[in-house]
C-alpha positions in Angstrom: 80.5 102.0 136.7 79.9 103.6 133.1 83.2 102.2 131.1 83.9 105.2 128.8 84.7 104.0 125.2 87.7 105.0 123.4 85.7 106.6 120.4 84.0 108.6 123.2 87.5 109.3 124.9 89.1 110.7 121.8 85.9 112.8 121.2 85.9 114.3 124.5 90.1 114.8 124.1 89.7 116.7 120.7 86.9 119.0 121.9 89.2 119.8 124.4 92.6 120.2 122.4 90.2 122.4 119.8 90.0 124.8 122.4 93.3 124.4 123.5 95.9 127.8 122.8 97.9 126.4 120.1 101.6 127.4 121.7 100.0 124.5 124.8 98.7 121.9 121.9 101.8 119.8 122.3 102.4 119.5 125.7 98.9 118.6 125.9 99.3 115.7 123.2 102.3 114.9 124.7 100.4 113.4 127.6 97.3 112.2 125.8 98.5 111.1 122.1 98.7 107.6 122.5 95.3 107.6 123.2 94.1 109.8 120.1 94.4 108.6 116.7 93.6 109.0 113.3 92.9 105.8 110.8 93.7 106.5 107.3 93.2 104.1 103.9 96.5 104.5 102.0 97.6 103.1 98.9 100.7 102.2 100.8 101.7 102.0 103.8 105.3 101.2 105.8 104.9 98.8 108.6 107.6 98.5 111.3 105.9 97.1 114.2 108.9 94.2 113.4 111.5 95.6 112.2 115.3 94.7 113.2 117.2 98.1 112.5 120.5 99.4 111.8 121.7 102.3 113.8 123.1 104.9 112.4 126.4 107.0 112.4 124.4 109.5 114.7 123.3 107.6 117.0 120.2 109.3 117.2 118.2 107.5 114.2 118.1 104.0 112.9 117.5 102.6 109.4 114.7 99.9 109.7 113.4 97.3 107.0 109.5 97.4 106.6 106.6 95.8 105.0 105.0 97.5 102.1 101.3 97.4 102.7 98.0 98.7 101.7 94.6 99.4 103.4 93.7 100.9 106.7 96.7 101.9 109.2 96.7 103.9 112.4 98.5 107.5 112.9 99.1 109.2 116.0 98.5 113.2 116.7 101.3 113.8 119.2 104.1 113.0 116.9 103.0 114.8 113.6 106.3 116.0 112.5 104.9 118.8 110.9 102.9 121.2 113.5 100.5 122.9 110.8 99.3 119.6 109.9 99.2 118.2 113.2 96.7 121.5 114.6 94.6 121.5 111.2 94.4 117.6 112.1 93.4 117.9 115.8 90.6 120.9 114.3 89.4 118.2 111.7 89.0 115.8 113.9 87.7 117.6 116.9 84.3 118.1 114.2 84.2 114.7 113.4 85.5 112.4 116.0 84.2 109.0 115.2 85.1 109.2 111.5 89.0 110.1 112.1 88.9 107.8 114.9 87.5 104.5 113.1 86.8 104.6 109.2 88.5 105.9 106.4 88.8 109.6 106.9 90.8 110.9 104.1 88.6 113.5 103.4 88.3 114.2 107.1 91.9 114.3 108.4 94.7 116.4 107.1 97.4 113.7 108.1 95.9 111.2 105.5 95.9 113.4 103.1 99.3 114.8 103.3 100.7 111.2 103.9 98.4 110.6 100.2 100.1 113.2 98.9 103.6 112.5 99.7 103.4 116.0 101.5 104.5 115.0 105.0 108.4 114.0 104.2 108.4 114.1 100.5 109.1 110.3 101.1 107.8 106.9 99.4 105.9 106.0 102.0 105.3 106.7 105.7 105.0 104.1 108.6 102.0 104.0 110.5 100.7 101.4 112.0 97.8 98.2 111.2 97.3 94.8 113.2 98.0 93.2 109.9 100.7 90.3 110.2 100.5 90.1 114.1 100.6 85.8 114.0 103.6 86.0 111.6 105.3 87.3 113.7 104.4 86.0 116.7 101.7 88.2 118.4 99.6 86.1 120.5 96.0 86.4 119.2 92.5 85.0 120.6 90.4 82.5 118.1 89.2 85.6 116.3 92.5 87.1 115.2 92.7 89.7 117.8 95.5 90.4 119.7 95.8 89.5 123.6 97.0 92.7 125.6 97.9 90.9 128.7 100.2 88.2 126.7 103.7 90.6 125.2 105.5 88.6 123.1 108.9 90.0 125.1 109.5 92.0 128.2 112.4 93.8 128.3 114.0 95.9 131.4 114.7 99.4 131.1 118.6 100.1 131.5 120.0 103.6 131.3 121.5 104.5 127.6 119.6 102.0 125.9 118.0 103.2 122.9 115.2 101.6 120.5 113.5 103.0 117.2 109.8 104.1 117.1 108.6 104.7 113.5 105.5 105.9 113.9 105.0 108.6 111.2 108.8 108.3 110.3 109.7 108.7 106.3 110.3 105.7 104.2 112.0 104.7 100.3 111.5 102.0 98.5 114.5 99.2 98.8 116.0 98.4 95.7 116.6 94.8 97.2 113.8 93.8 100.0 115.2 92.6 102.8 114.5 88.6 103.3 115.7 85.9 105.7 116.1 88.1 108.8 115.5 86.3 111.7 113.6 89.0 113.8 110.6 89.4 111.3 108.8 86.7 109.3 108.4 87.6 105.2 110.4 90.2 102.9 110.8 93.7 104.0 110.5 96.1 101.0 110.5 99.7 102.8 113.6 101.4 104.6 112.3 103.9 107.0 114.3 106.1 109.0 113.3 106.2 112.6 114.2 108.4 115.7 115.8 106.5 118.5 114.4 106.5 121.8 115.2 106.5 125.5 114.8 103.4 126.9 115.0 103.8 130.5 111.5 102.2 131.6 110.4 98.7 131.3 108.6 98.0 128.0 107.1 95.2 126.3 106.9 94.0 122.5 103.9 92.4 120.6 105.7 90.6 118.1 109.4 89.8 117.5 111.0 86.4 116.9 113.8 86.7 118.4 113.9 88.8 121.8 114.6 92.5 121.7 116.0 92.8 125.1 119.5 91.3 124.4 121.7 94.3 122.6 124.4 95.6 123.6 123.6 98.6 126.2 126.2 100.8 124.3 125.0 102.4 121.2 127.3 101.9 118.1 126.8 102.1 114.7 125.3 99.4 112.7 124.2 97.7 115.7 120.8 96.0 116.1 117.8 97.3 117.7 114.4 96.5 117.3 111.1 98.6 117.0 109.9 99.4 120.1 106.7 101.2 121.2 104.6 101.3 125.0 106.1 103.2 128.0 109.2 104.1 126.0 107.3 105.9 123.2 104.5 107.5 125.9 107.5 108.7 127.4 108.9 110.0 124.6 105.8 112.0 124.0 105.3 113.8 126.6 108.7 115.3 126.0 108.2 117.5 123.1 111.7 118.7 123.0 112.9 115.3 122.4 109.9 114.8 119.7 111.2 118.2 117.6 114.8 117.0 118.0 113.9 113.1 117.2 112.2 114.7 114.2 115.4 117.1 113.1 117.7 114.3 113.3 115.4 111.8 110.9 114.9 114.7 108.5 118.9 115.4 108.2 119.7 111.3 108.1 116.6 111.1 105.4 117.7 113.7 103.3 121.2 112.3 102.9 119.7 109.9 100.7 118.2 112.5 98.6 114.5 112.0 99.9 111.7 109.4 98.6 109.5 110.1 95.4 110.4 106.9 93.8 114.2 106.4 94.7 115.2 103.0 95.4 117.9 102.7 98.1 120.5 99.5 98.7 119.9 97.0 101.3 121.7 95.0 103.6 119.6 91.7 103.3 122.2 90.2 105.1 121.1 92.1 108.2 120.1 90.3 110.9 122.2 90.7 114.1 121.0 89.4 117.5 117.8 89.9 118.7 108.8 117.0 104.4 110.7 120.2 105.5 108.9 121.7 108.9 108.2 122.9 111.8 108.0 120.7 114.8 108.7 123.0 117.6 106.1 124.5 119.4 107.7 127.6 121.4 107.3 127.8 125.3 104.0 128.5 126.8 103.0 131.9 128.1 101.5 132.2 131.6 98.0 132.7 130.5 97.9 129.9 127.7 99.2 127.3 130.6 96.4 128.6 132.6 93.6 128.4 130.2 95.0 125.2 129.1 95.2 123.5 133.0 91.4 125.4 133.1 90.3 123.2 130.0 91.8 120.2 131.2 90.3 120.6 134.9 86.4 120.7 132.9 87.6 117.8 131.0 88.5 115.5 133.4 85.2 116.9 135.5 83.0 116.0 132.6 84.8 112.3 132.4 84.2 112.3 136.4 80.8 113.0 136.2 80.1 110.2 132.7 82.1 107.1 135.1 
C-alpha cells in the first residue's frame, strides 16, 4: 500500500479548500487543520508548548509564560484568527504547497507575513509552534533528536469542565521580568501570551511537561494553574468553529486590557508555579448549495486519495 506523505496530503487538502465556497472554508478546516500547516522563519517567535498558565478572571482565557525564540516555527490554518488572512493563506498555499508546507515561505504565506508585520494582533510576538527545547523539557526523543510519537510525556483523562490553554497563533508581550524557577518548564520564560481555554472532555496527552498536567483542580477559578495542552482537545476544538470565533473574541478583549503589544513590557508573576489584531473570525452559516458543492469537493478528494493508497 502507497503511504501518502504529509507534503502530498496538504497539497491535495489545499487544492481542495481553493475550490472550496468561502462561507464552507472553516468548517472544512475545522476537520482537517491539524493536518495543514504553514512553516514560517520569524525574527521571534512565542513558544508555549510548556507553559504553566494563570487563568484568568474570565474564565475563558489564560495568561501563559513563553520562550522567546527565533527561526523556523509551525502555524496552523484552522485557527487564523483573522479570516481574510486565513483564505488569502489557504489561496497562497494551495499554489505552492511544498514551500508553505516545509521551507521558509514568507514570501509565499500571508500568515508569516502578517505575524512579520505585527499585523495579526498588533502584539510582540505570536506563539506558533517549533520542536526546539523538546529534551529540556522532557520530550522523549530518538538518538537523532526527534521526538517519539508513541512515548507522551503525560496522559491525562478527560473530565467534564476541565479546561486547558492552546496558544497556537494566540498574541503575546514582552515580560518586563521573565519568568524563572517554575517547576513545570525548564529555562526563563520571557513572553506572556494570552491563550483561549479549551474543553477538555476527551483524553489527551502532553509531549513535554515536568510536572504532570493532569492533577488541577476540575473547577475553574482564577489564577489557578493549567498547563498548555494540544491533541484531541485542540482537534476538537477545531472543528467547532463557533467556539474558535468566540475563543478568539475573548483573547482579543483580555489582550487588549493590557493595551496591546508593540513593545510594551507587562509584570510577571515569577513566583508562579502552582501544581502541575482587530478581526473577523466568524464565518456565517452555510447556504444549501455551498454545503453541497463543498460535500461534492470533498467526495473527489477522498476518491482521488482512494485511488493514490
Amino acid at each position: 500500500m502507497k503511504v501518502l506523505s504529509t507534503t502530498t496530503t496538504q497539497a491535495l487538502l489545499l487544492a481542495f479548500l481553493a475550490l472550496t465556497p468561502p462561507s464552507s472554508i472553516t468548517r472544512i478546516l475545522a476537520q482537517d487543520a491539524p493536518a495543514v500547516t504553514v512553516t514560517c522563519e520569524q525574527e521571534t517567535y512565542a513558544l508555549c508548548a510548556y507553559a504553566n498558565c494563570t487563568m484568568n478572571a474570565d474564565l475563558k482565557t489564560a495568561n501563559c509564560p513563553c520562550y522567546s525564540l527565533s527561526g523556523p516555527s509551525v502555524a496552523i490554518i484552522g485557527v487564523i484568527p483573522d479570516a481574510a488572512i486565513q483564505q488569502a493563506t489557504i489561496e497562497a498555499c494551495s499554489k505552492e504547497p511544498t514551500t508553505c508546507a516545509t521551507t521558509d515561505n514568507n514570501g509565499v504565506a500571508p500568515i508569516c507575513h502578517a505575524i512579520a508585520d505585527q499585523a495579526l494582533w498588533g502584539a510582540d510576538a505570536v506563539s506558533t509552534f517549533s520542536m526546539a527545547l523538546q529534551e529540556e523539557n522532557g520530550v522523549a526523543v530518538d538518538e537523532n533528536g526527534t521526538r517519539d510519537d508513541s512515548m507522551p510525556t503525560w496522559s491525562c483523562q478527560g473530565v467534564e469542565g476541565r479546561l486547558v490553554p492552546n496558544c497556537m497563533l494566540a498574541p503575546c508581550r514582552t515580560l518586563a521580568t521573565p519568568v524563572t524557577n517554575n517547576p513545570y518548564f525548564d529555562g526563563e520564560a520571557t513572553m506572556e501570551c494570552v491563550c483561549p481555554l479549551l474543553k477538555a472532555n476527551v483524553n489527551y496527552t502532553n509531549f513535554g511537561g515536568l510536572q504532570s498536567p493532569c492533577e488541577d483542580s476540575l473547577v475553574p477559578e482564577e489564577g489557578g494553574y493549567v498547563q498548555n495542552t494540544g491533541g484531541p482537545v485542540f482537534v476538537q476544538h477545531v472543528m467547532d468553529p463557533d467556539a474558535v470565533a468566540a475563543a478568539w473574541e475573548a483573547v482579543r478583549t483580555e489582550f487588549n486590557k493590557g493595551g496591546g503589544g508593540n513593545g510594551s513590557e507587562v509584570e510577571s508573576d515569577t513566583s508562579s508555579g502552582g501544581g502541575g489584531g482587530d478581526s473577523d473570525t466568524s464565518t456565517g452559516s452555510n447556504s444549501s448549495s455551498g454545503a453541497t458543492m463543498t460535500y461534492l469537493a470533498l467526495l473527489c478528494v477522498v476518491a482521488l486519495v482512494a485511488f493514490l493508497l
